[in-house]
Structures are given as C-alpha cells and as structure tokens.
N, C-alpha and C positions, 0 to 999 in steps of 0.2 A: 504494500500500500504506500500509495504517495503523501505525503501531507501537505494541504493546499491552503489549508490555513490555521494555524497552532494557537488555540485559544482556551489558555489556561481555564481549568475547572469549569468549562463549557461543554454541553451534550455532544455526545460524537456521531457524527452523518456519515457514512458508508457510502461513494458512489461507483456506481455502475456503469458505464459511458456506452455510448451503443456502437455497433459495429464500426470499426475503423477508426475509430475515435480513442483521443488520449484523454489525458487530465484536461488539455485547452477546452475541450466541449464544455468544462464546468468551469472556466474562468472567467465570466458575465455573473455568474451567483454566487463565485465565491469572492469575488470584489465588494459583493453590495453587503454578505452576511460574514465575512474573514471575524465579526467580532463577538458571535452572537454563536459560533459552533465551530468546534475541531472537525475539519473536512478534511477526510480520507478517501483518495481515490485507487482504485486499481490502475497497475503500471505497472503493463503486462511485457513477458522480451517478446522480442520480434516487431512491437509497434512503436512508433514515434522514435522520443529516447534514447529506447533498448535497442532499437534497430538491429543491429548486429548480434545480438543473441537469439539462440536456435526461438522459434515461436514453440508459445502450448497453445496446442490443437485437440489437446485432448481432455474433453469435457468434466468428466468425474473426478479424476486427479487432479485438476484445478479447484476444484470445488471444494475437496478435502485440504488444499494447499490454504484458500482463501479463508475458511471457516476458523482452521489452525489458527492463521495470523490473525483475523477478529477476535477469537479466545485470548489467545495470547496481549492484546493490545490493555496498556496501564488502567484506560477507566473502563474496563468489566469486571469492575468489581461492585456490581448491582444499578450502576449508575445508568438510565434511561440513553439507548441508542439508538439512530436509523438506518434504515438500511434503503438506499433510491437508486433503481434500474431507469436506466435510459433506452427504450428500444428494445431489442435484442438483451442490451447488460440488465435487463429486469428477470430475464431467466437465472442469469448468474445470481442474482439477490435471492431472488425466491428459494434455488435450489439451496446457497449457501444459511439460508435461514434455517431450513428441514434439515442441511448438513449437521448445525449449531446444537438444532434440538435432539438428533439423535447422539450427538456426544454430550447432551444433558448440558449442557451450557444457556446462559440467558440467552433467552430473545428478542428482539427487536419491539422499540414500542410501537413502531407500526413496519410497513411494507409499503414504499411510497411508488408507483409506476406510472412511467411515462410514455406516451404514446405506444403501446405494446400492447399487441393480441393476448388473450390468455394463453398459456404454454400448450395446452389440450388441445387449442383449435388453431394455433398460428402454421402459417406455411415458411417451413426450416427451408435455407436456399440450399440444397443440394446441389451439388455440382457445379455450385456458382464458382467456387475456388478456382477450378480449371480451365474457365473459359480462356479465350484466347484475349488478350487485353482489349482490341477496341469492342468484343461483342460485351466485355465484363463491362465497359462505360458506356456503352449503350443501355445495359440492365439497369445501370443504378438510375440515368438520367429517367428511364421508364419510371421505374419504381420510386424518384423520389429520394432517391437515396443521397444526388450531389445535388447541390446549384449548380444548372446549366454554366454560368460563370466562371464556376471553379474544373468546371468538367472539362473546359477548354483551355486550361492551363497545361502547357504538358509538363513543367516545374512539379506543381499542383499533384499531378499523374503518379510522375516518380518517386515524391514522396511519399505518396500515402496507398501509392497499391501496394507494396508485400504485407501493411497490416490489414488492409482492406481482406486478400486472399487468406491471409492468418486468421479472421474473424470471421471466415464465411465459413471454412474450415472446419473452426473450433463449434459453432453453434451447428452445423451440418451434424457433429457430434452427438449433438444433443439430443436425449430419448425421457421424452417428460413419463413417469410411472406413475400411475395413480397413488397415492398414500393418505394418508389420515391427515386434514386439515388445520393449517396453522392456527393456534390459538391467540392471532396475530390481526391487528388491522389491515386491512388493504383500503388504499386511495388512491384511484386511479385517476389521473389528468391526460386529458389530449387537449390540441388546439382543433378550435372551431374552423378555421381553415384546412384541417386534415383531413383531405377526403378519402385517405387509403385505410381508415378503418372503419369498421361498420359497429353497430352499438353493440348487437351481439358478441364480438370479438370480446369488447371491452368488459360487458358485462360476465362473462367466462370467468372473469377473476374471483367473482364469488365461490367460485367452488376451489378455492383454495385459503379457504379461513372459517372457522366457526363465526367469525365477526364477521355483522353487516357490512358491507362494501357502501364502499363512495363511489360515485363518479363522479369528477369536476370538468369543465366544460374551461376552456381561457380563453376567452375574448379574442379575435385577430389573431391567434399563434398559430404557426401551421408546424412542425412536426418536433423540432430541434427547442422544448419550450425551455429545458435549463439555459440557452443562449437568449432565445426571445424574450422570455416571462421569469428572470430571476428573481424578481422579486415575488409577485404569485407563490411560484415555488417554495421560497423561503417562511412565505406566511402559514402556508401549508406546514412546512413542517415544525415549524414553532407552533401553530396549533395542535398537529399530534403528539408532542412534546408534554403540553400544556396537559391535556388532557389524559395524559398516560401517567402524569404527576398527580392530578386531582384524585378525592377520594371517589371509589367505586371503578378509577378508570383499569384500564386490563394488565395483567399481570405481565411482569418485567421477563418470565420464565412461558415457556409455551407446553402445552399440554396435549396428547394425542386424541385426547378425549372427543366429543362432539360430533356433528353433520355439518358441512356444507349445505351452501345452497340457501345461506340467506338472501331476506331480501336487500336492496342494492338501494342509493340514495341517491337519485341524479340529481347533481347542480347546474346551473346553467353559464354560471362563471364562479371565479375563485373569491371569497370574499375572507376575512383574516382571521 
C-alpha cells in the first residue's frame, strides 16, 4: 500500500483504483481530504511506479497479499476503517474484505463502490490482455475506458498499456464464488452521466451484505467520480465513518451470519 496522505490518528480509507490506474486516479480526493483521513492506496508492480517489476496477475494470491498488509497496518487495532473500489478495484475491496473476515480480523465500517457492476453479474474482459495494441484502444475508446484525448496520445499509449494488459489480466483472473454475506455496509455511487451501467448491475451489490444497500446517484459525473466528485466522495465516506461510530451503528468485526438481498436505498445525488 501506498500512503497518499498521513494523517495522524485519523480513520484509515483503503483505495482500490480501477483498471490501469495508479494512486494518481485518487489525487483530486486526496488533495481536498489529505486532513481528514490516512489514504492508502494499492501500488501494485508492473503499473505506473513499479513498472519494471514482474506484474500480479494472479487474483487470489493478491488478495491474500492485500488483506495481510490491511491486518498488518498500525490502526487495526479496532479503530473504524474503509475500504473504496474504483471500477474493477471494487472487486479487489470486496474480495479483500471476505479475505479479512475469514482470517477473523476486523472489518470495514462500510464497502464504498464506485461505478462497478456487482461481481455476480459484471462482464470480466477476457482476452482483453492479448489483443493486439490498436484493436486493445479501440476497446477501451468503445467501452469508455480512455478519453478519446488521451487515447491519441501515443506518449499517453506507452505508458500506460503494460499496466493496462496487467489489469485486464489480473481481473480476467477473477472467479466471484458465492459465500455468506458481509456483515458490512455497501454504498454504491455512479455518475448520472454513466450510461455503461444499468440499475440492475448496481443494485446486485445487495447480495453481498446482510446490510441494506445505498445507491447514490452524482450529479454531472460520468464514470472516473474519485477524479470528478472528490469531494461527494469524501462526504460519503465521512458519513459512513460517522455512522459506524454512532451508537446502534454496525459492528467494526463482520459476521457470517445472515441473508442477502436487502432492500437497497436509491439517492438521487450525494448529499453529506
């Protein structure tokens, strides 16, 4: 984990960056909140950085590497923590929460996700890795994945396709198994400009928490909202913060116990 911002005896935020992406995708949120929460980000080899270290591509051993180093980190020691998926990096969160709870270690006071299908129903790019470079930036330009802008960079290209193929890769990996629901909030945010998810996707994440699900809607943001809506963001998770300190709110340890399939909470924008 990287540290993006060190803020003594402040709750600790977990982030997950989505495909291709380093710690920069969360440097608009951790500018506005650097005072308010220790932001940790994954900073993974083979992208940005690391560039020259071999890539993990391989799903479950990351997951056990990642959950390790959260255990491991100074304030688990009962102290209220987040854990926020970008994209793609929300699988990483989620799995690494379930990782947490089966080595009996605290849980997160919530599961915050960002534009992301539930894991059960999202489409894993399979063989996206291997394409041959211009059909690969053709895909992403389809699916949303670059600004056309940056897509005609060829700078731009060179540096960010071997994590780009690293990340298609590692999530191609990924085999969601049904198990026993987190005992964990889920708050799902997309932008209202995001038209590549459908509600049902979103609303999928109920079945992955005994807790009622959110869904928040942001104003104007289309896909990338820790860059557009850092602050949004931030109030969000100072309210799940808020509320997992208050009395009655849910327990700092997760429990196998319970059903899925609550009911879900739409918002229609982010309010604090």
């Amino acid at each position: 984990m990287r540290v993006l911002a060190e803020a003594p005896a402040r709750p600790e935020v977990f982030l997950f960056p989505h495909a291709g992406a380093s710690a920069a995708g969360f440097a608009p949120f951790a500018r506005a909140w650097a005072a308010q929460f220790r932001l940790l980000c994954t900073d993974l080899p083979g992208r940005m950085g690391r560039m020259t270290q071999p890539p993990r591509i391989e799903f479950e051993p990351l997951i056990a590497d990642l959950a390790a180093e959260i255990a491991a980190e100074p304030g688990r020691d009962g102290s209220p923590y987040l854990l926020v998926g970008s994209c793609a990096g929300a699988f990483l969160a989620l799995e690494t929460a379930r990782a947490l709870r089966s080595a009996r270690q605290p849980g997160p006071a919530a599961l915050v996700v960002l534009s992301c299908a539930a894991p059960d129903v999202a489409a894993l790019p399979y063989g996206i890795a291997q394409l041959p470079s211009p059909v690969l930036w053709d895909y992403l330009l389809t699916h949303g994945g670059v600004p056309s802008e940056l897509a005609d960079d060829a700078s731009f290209r060179r540096l960010t396709e071997p994590a780009l193929r690293a990340d298609f890769a590692l999530f191609a990996d990924y085999r969601h198994r049904p198990g026993p629901p987190l005992d964990t909030p889920v708050v799902v945010l997309h932008g209202a400009a995001d038209d590549g998810l459908r509600r049902g996707e979103l609303l999928g994440w109920r079945r992955q928490s005994t807790r009622p699900l959110e869904v928040r809607t942001v104003p104007g943001a289309g896909r990338w909202l820790a860059e557009e809506a850092p602050d949004e963001l931030g109030r969000v998770i100072a309210g799940c913060l808020s509320r997992s300190a208050a009395p009655g709110g849910p327990p700092m340890s997760d429990s196998a116990a319970g059903q899925a399939g609550q009911p879900a909470t739409w918002r229609s924008s982010v309010s604090g």
